[in-house]
Each structure stands twice: as C-alpha cells, then as structure tokens.
TORSE-965197 format. One record per residue (C-alpha): residue number from 1; residue in three letters; x, y, z. Coordinates in Angstrom, 2 decimals, padded with zeros to 5 digits. Layout:
% TORSE-965197
<atom num="NUM" residu="ala" X="X" Y="Y" Z="Z"/>
...
This chain:
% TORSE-965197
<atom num="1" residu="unk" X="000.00" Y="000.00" Z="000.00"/>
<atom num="2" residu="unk" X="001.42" Y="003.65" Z="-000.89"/>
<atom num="3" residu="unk" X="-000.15" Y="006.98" Z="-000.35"/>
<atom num="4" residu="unk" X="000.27" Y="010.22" Z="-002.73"/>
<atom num="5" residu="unk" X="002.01" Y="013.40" Z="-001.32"/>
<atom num="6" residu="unk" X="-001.36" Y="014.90" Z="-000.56"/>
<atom num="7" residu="unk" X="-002.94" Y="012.04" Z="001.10"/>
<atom num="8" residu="unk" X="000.40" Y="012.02" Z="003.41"/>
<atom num="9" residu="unk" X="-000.33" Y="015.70" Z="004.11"/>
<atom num="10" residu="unk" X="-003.67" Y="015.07" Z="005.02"/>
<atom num="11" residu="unk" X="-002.82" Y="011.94" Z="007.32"/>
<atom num="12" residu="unk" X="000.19" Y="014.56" Z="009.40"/>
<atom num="13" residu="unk" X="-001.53" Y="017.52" Z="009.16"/>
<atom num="14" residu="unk" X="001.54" Y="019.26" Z="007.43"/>
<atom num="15" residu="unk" X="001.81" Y="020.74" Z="003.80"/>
<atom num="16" residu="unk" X="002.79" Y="019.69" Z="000.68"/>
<atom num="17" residu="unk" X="005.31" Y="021.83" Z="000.48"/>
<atom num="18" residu="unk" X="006.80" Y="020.47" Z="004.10"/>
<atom num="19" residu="unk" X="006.92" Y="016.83" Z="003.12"/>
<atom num="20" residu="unk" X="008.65" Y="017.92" Z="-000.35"/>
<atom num="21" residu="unk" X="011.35" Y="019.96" Z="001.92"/>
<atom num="22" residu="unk" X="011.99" Y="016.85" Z="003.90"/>
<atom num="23" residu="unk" X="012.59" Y="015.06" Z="000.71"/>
<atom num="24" residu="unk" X="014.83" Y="017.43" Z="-000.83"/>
<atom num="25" residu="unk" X="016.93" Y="017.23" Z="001.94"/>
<atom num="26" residu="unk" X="016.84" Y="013.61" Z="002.63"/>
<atom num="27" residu="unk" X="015.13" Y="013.62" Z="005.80"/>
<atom num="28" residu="unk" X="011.90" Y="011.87" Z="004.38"/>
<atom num="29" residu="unk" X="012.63" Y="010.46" Z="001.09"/>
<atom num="30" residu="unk" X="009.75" Y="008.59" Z="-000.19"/>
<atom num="31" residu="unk" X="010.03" Y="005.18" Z="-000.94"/>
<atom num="32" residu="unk" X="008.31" Y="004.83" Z="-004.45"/>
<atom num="33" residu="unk" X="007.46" Y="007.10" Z="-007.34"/>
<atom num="34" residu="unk" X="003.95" Y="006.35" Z="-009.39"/>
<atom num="35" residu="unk" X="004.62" Y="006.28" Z="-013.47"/>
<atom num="36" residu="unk" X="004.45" Y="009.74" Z="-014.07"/>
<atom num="37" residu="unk" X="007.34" Y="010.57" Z="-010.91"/>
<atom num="38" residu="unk" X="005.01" Y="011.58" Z="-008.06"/>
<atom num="39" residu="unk" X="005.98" Y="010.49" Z="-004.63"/>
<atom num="40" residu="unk" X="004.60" Y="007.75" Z="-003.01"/>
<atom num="41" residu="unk" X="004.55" Y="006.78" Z="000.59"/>
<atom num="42" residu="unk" X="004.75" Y="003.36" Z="001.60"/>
<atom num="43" residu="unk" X="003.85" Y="002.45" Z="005.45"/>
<atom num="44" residu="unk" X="007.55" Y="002.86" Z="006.82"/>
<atom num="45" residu="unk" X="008.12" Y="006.13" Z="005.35"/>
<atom num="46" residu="unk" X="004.57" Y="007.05" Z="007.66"/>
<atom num="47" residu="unk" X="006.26" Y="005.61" Z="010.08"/>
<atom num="48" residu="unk" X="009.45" Y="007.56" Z="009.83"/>
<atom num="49" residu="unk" X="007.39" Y="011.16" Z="009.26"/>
<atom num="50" residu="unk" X="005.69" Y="010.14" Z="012.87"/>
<atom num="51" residu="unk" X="009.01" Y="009.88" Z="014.23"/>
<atom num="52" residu="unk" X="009.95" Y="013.54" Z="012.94"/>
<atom num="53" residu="unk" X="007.04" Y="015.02" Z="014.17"/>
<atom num="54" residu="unk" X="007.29" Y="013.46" Z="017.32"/>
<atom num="55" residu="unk" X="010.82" Y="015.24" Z="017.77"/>
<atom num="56" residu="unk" X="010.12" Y="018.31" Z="015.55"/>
<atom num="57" residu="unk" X="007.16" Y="019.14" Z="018.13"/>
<atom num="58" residu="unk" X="009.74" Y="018.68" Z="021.07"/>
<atom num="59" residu="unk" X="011.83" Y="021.54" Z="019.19"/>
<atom num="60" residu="unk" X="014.48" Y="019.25" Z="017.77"/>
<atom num="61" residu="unk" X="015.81" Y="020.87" Z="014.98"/>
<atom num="62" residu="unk" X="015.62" Y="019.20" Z="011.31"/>
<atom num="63" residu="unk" X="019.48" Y="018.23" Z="011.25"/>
<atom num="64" residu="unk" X="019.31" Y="016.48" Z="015.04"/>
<atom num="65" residu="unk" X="016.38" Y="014.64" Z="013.74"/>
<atom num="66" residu="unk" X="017.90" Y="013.68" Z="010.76"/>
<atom num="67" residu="unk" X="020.71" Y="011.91" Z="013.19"/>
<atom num="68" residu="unk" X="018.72" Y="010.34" Z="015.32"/>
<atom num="69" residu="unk" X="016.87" Y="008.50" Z="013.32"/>
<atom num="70" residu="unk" X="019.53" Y="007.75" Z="010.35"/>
<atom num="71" residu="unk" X="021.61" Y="006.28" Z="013.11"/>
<atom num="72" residu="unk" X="022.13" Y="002.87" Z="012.46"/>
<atom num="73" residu="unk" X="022.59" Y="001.82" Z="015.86"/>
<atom num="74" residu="unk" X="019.46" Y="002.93" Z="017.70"/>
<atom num="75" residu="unk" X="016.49" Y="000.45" Z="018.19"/>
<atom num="76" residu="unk" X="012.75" Y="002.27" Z="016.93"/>
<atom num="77" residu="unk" X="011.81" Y="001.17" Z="020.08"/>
<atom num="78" residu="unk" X="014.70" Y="002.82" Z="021.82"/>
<atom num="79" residu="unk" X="013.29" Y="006.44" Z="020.14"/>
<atom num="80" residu="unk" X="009.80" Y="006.06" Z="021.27"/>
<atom num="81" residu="unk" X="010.88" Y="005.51" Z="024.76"/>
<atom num="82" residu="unk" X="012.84" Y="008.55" Z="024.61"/>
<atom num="83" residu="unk" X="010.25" Y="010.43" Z="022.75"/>
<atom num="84" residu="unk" X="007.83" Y="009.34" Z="025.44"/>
<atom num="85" residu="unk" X="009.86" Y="010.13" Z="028.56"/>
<atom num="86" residu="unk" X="010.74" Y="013.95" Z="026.88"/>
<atom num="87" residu="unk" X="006.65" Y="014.37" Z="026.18"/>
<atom num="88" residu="unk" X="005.91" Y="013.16" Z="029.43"/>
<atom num="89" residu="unk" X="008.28" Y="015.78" Z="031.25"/>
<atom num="90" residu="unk" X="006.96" Y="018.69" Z="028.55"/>
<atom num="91" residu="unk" X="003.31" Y="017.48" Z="030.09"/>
<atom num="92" residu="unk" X="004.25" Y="017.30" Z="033.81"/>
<atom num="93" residu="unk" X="005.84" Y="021.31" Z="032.87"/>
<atom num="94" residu="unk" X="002.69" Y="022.35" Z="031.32"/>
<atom num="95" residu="unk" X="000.34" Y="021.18" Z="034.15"/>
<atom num="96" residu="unk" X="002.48" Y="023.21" Z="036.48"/>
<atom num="97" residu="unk" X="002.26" Y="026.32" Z="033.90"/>
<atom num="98" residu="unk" X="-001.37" Y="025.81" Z="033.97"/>
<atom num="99" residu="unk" X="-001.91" Y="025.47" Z="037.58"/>
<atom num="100" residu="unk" X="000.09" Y="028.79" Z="037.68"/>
<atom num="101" residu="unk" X="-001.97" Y="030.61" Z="035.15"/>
<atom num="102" residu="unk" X="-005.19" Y="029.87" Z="036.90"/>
<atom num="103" residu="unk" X="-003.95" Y="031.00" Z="039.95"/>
<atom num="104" residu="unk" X="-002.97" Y="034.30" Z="038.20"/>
<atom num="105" residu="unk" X="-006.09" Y="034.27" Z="036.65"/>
<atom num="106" residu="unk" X="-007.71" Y="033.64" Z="040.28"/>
<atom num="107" residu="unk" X="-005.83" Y="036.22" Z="041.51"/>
<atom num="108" residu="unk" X="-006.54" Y="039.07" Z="039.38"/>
<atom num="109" residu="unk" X="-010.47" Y="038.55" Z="039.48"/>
<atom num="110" residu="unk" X="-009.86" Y="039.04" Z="043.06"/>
<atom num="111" residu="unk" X="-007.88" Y="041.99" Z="042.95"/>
<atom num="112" residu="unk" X="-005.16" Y="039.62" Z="045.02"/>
<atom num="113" residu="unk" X="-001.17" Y="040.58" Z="043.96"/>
<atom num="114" residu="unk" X="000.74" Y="037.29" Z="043.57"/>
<atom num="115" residu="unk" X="003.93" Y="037.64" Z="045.20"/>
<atom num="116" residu="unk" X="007.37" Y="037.59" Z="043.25"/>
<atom num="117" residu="unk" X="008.07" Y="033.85" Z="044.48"/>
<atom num="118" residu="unk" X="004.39" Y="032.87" Z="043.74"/>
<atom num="119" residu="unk" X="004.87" Y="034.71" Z="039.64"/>
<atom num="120" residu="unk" X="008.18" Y="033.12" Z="039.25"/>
<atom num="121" residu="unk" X="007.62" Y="029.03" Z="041.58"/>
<atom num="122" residu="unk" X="007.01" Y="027.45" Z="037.71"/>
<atom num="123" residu="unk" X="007.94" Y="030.30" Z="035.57"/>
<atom num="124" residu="unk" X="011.66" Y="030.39" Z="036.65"/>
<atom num="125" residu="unk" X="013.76" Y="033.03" Z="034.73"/>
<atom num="126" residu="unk" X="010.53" Y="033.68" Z="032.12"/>
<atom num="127" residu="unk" X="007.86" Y="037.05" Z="033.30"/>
<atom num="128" residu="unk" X="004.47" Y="036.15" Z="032.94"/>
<atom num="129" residu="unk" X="004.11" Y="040.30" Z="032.80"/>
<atom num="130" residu="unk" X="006.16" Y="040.71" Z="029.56"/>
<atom num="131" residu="unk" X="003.27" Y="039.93" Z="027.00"/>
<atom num="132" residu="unk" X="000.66" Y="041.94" Z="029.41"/>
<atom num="133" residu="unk" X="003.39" Y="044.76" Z="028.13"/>
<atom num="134" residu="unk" X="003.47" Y="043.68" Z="024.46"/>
<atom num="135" residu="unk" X="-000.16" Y="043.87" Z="024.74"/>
<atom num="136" residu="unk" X="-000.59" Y="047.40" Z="026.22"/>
<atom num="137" residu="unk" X="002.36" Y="048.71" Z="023.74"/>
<atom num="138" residu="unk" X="000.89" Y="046.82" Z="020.57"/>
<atom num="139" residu="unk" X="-003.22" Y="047.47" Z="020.98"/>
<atom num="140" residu="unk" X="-003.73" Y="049.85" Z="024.50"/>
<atom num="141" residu="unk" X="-005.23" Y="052.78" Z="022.23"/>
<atom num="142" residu="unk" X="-007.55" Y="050.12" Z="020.13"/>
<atom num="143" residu="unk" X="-011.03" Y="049.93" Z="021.12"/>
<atom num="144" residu="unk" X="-010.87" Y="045.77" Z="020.83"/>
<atom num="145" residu="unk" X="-008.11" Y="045.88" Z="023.84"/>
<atom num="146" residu="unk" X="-010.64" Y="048.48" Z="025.75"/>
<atom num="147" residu="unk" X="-013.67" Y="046.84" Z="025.35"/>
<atom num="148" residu="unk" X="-011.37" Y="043.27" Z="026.32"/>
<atom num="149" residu="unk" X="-009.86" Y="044.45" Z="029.54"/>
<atom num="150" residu="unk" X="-013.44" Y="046.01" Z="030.42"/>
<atom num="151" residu="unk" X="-015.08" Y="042.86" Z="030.22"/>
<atom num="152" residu="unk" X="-012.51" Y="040.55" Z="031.66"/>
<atom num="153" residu="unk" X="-012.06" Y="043.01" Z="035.02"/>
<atom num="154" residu="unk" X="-015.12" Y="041.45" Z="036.60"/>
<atom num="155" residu="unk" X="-014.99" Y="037.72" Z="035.09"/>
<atom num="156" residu="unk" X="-014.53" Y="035.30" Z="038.41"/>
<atom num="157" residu="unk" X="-012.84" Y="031.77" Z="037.72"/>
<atom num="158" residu="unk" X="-015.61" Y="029.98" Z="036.65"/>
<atom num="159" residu="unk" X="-015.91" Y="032.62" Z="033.79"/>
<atom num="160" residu="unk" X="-012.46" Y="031.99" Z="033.03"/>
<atom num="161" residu="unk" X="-012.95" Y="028.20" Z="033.29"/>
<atom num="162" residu="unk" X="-016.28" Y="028.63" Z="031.00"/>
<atom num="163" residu="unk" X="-014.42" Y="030.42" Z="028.68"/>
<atom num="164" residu="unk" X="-011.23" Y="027.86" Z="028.60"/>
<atom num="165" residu="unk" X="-013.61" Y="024.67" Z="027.94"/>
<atom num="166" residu="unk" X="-015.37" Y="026.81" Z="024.92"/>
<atom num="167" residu="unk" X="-012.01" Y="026.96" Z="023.72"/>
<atom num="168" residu="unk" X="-010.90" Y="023.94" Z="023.95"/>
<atom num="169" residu="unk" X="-014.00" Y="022.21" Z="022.68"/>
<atom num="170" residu="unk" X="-013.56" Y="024.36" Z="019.98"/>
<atom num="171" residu="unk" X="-009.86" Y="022.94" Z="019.23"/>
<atom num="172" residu="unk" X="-011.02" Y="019.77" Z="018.91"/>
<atom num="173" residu="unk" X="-013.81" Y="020.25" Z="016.87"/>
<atom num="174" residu="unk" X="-011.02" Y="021.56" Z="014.15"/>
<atom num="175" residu="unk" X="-008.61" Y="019.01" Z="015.00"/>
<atom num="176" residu="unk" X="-011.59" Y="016.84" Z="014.33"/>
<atom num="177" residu="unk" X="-012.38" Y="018.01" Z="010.84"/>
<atom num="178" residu="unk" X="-008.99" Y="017.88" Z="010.25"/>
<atom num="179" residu="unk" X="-008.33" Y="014.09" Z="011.15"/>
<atom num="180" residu="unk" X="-012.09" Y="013.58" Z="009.17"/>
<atom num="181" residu="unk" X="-009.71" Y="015.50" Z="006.12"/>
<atom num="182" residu="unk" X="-012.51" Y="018.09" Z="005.89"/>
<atom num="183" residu="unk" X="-010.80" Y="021.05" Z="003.89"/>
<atom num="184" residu="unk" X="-010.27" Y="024.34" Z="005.25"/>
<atom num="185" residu="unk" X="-013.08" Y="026.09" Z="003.32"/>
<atom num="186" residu="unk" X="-015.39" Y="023.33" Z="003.99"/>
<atom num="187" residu="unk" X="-018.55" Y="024.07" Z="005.38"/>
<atom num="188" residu="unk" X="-018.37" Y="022.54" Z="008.82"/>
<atom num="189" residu="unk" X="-014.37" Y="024.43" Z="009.23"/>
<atom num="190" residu="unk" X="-016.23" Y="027.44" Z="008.27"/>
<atom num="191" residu="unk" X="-019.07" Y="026.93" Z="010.46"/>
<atom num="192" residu="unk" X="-016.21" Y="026.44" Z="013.44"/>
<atom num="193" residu="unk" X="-014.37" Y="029.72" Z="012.49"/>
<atom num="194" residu="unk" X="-017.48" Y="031.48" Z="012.88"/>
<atom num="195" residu="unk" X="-018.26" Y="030.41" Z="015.91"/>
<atom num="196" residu="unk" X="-014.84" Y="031.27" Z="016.71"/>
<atom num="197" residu="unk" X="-014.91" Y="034.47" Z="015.66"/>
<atom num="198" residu="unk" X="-018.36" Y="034.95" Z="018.01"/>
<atom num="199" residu="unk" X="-016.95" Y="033.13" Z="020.95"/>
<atom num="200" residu="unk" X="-014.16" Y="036.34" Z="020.65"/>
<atom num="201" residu="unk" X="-016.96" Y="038.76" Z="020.31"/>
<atom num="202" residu="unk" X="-019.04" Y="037.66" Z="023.21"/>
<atom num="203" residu="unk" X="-016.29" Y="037.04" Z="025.83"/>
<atom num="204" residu="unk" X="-013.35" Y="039.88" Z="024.85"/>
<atom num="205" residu="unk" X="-014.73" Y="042.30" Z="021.97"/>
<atom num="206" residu="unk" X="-016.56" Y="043.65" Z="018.75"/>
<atom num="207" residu="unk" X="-014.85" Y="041.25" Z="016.36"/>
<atom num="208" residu="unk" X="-015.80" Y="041.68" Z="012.84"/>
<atom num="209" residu="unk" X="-014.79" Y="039.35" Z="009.61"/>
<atom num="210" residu="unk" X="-011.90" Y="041.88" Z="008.84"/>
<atom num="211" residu="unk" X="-010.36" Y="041.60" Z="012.56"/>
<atom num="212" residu="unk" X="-011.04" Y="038.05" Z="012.28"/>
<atom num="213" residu="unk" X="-008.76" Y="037.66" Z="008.96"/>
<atom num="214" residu="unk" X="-005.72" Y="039.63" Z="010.43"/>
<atom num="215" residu="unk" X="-005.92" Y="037.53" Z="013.85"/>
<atom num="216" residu="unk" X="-005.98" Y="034.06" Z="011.65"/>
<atom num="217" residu="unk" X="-002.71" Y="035.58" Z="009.79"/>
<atom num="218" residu="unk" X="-001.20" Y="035.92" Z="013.07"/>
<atom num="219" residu="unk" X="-001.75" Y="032.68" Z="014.20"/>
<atom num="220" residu="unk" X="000.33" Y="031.81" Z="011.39"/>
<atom num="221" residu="unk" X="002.51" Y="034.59" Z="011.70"/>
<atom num="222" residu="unk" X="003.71" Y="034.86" Z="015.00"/>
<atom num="223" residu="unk" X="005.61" Y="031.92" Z="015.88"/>
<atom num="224" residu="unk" X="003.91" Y="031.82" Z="019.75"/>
<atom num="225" residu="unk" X="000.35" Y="031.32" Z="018.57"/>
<atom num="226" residu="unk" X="001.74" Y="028.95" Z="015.99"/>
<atom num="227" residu="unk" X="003.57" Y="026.76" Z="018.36"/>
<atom num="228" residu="unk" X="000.69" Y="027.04" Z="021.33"/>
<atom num="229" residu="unk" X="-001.86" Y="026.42" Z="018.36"/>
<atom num="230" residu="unk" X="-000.02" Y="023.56" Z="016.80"/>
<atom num="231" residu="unk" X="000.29" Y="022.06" Z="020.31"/>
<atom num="232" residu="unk" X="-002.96" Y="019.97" Z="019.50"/>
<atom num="233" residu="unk" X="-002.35" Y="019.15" Z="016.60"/>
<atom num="234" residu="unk" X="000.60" Y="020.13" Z="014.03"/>
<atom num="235" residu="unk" X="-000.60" Y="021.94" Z="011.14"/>
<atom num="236" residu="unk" X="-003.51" Y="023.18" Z="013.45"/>
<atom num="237" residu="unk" X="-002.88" Y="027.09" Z="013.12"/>
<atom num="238" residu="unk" X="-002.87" Y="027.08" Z="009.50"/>
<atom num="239" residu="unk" X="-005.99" Y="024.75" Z="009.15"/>
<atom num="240" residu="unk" X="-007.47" Y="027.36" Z="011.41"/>
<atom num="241" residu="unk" X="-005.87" Y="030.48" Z="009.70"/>
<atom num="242" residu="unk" X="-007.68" Y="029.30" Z="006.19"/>
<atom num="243" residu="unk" X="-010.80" Y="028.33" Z="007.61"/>
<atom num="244" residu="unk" X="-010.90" Y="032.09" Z="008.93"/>
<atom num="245" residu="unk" X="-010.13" Y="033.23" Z="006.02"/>
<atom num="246" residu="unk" X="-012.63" Y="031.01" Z="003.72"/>
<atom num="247" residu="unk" X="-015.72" Y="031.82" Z="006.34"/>
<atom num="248" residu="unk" X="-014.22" Y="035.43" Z="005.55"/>
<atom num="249" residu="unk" X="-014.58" Y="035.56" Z="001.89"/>
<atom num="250" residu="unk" X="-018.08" Y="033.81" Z="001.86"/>
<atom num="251" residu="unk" X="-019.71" Y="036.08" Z="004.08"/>
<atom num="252" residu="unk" X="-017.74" Y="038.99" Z="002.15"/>
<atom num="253" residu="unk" X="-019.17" Y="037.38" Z="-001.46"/>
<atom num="254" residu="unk" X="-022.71" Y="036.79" Z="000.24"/>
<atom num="255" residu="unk" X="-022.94" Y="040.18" Z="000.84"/>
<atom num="256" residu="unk" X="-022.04" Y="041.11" Z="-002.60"/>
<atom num="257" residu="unk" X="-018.96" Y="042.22" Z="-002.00"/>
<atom num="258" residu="unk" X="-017.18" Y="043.84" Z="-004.78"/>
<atom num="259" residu="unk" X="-013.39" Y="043.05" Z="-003.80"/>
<atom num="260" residu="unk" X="-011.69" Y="039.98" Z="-002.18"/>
<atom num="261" residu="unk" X="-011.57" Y="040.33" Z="001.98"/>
<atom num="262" residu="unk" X="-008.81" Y="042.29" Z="002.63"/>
<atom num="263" residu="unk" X="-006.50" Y="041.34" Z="005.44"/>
<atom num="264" residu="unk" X="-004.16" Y="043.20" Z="007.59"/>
<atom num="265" residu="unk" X="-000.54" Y="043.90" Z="006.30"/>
<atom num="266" residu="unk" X="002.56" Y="043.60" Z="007.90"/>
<atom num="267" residu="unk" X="002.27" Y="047.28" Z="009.05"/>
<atom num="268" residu="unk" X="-001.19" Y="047.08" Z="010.25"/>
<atom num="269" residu="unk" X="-001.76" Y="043.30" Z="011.80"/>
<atom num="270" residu="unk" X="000.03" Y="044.49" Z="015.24"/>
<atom num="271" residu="unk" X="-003.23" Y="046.35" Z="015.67"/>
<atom num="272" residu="unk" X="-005.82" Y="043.51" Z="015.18"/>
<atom num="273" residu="unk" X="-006.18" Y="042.93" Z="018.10"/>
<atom num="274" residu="unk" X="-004.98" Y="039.73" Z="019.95"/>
C-alpha cells in the first residue's frame, strides 16, 4: 500500500510543500514514485514522518532529527521511549504552567497581587508580565483591547474556566475536521471559524470578519500562537488560519462584496487585536 504526497499531508496535518522539503533534503525520502514521478509513501516512510514530528514538536531541529533517526545503531523502540519520557516531562511542565496561570487568573479577578516567588515558583527566569506589556504597547489605544480588559475586570474563575472549555472544545472540533480531512473552506471548518470568531466577540470584543482575517494571519505569523496552536495538533494554526479566512470571503461574497476580503498587512496586523 502507498499513499500520494497529498494524502500524506492530510494523514500529518503538514503541507505539501513540508513533506517535499523533507525530501529534498533527505530527511523523508519517499520510498516509491507512481509512473508519471510523483511520490509515493509506503507504510515505513509514515512511520518515519511520525518519528519527525514526534521530535520536531519537542523543538528538535531538522538536522538532530535527521541523526537520530539515520543512526544505524538505535532500536525504533529505543526512540519512542525517549520520545515518550521527553513528552511526558513537557506534560508534567505544562500542568504546572497551567496550575500557575489559573492562579494568576484567580488572583486578578480578586484583585489579590501574587507575590514575586508565587509569579516566578514554575515560571523560573521567564515574566508572565512581559506579554501583558506587548499587549498594552501593541493594541492599549484600540477599542478591541478596551472593550477586552473592560469585560474581563469582573470575570470570576468559573468565567475563566467557562471560557477555557469553549475553547478547547472548539480545538477539537477543528482538530476533528482535520483528522475527518474536511478542507479548510469546507462548510463545517467554516461553520467552526465562525463560531470562533463569536466566541471572541461575546467574551473579549466587537470582532468583525476583517479583525477576524488579520488575527488568523497571526496565528500563522507569529511563531507563539503557531507553536501554542499547533500544540494539539501540528498543522492546526494554518488549518485554522484558512478556515478564517474562507468563512471570511463567503460572508464577504454573500454580501455582494465587490473586492476579495482584505486582510491586515505587515504594518497594520500588530493592531488587530490579539
């Protein structure tokens, strides 16, 4: 059995182009070619891409990977142990991280000020106040972060927890649609954007189609959202991006719209919003 370059794509959740980069470099050359000289996949070589993306998403860069698994010493077995004793230590991390952020959360609702040893017990050397400072700096004088920090100043935890399982039902509904190989401008994707894009609305602020376009460009854009994003599934932030950005242009063509949605450029997506 052998699968074409697409159907591979679709399987990972990565593009195309990815899997031919991983060729062209020898990283993931595929094992057959049809008639006409397009890749095929045979079951090893989907075994070998699960391999890389088990150490790209554990930040191994291509060239380590590359070693690792071309050595011809180490056992497959041998690998998976590792990969699952590195995972389980990232997942022990980000419990901690996430015990610390609802406390923070906690904390603010209830006008309490964490102490320097409470910010920094998980954190260590990284300042959970640097993005609050990025924020302020990138969209204070916007009437999205206004109308955001407004609303949020009298949400209590269980709004915060209401608001975290909307978000991630909604993450698995597209990681969902992804493993179903739905595409990105399918109906049901675009049906999840939108409600997306009013789950933003309802809990933070006013977000129209156009605000919704530039923040699906920075999900894509700006490594952090990508790598956060992509934390449930690799390939995630892009699905998500295009799905924005199809729901986007049918709503725009619906309404008779006489020019293609226009997103934000690189001068104007720092005030999108976030």
């Amino acid at each position: 059995m052998s699968y074409s370059v697409g159907q591979v794509a679709g399987f990972a959740g990565v593009t195309v182009r990815t899997l031919h980069h991983y060729d062209d470099i020898g990283l993931l050359v595929p094992s057959e070619r049809s008639h006409a000289g397009h890749r095929r996949y045979s079951d090893a070589d989907l075994d070998r891409l699960q391999q890389i993306l088990f150490y790209r998403e554990l930040g191994f860069p291509l060239d380590e990977v590359a070693a690792l698994l071309d050595d011809p010493a180490a056992d497959p077995r041998a690998h998976l142990r590792r990969q699952h004793e590195l995972l389980s230590a990232r997942i022990e991390k980000l419990q901690k991280m996430a015990a610390a952020v609802e406390q923070a959360m906690e904390a603010r609702s209830m006008g309490i000020n964490l102490t320097p040893e409470e910010k920094f017990e998980v954190f260590g050397d990284f300042d959970p106040d640097q993005y609050e400072e990025e924020v302020q700096e990138r969209w204070g004088d916007t009437d999205a972060y206004r109308q955001s920090r407004q609303k949020t100043a009298s949400y209590t935890k269980e709004d915060w927890q209401r608001i975290q399982d909307e978000a991630d039902a909604l993450t698995r509904r597209f990681v969902a649609l992804m493993e179903a190989g739905a595409p990105a401008d399918s109906e049901g994707a675009m049906d999840a954007a939108e409600d997306h894009r009013q789950g933003i609305a309802r809990n933070h602020y006013d977000c129209g189609h156009e605000m919704h376009t530039c923040l699906g460009e920075m999900y894509v854009s700006d490594e952090r959202f990508t790598r956060n994003i992509d934390a449930a599934r690799p390939g995630l932030a892009v699905y998500m991006r295009d799905a924005i950005l199809a729901n986007a242009a049918g709503i725009w063509r619906s309404a008779n719209a006489s020019s293609e949605p226009r997103c934000c450029t690189a001068v104007s997506r720092p005030r999108c919003g976030g």
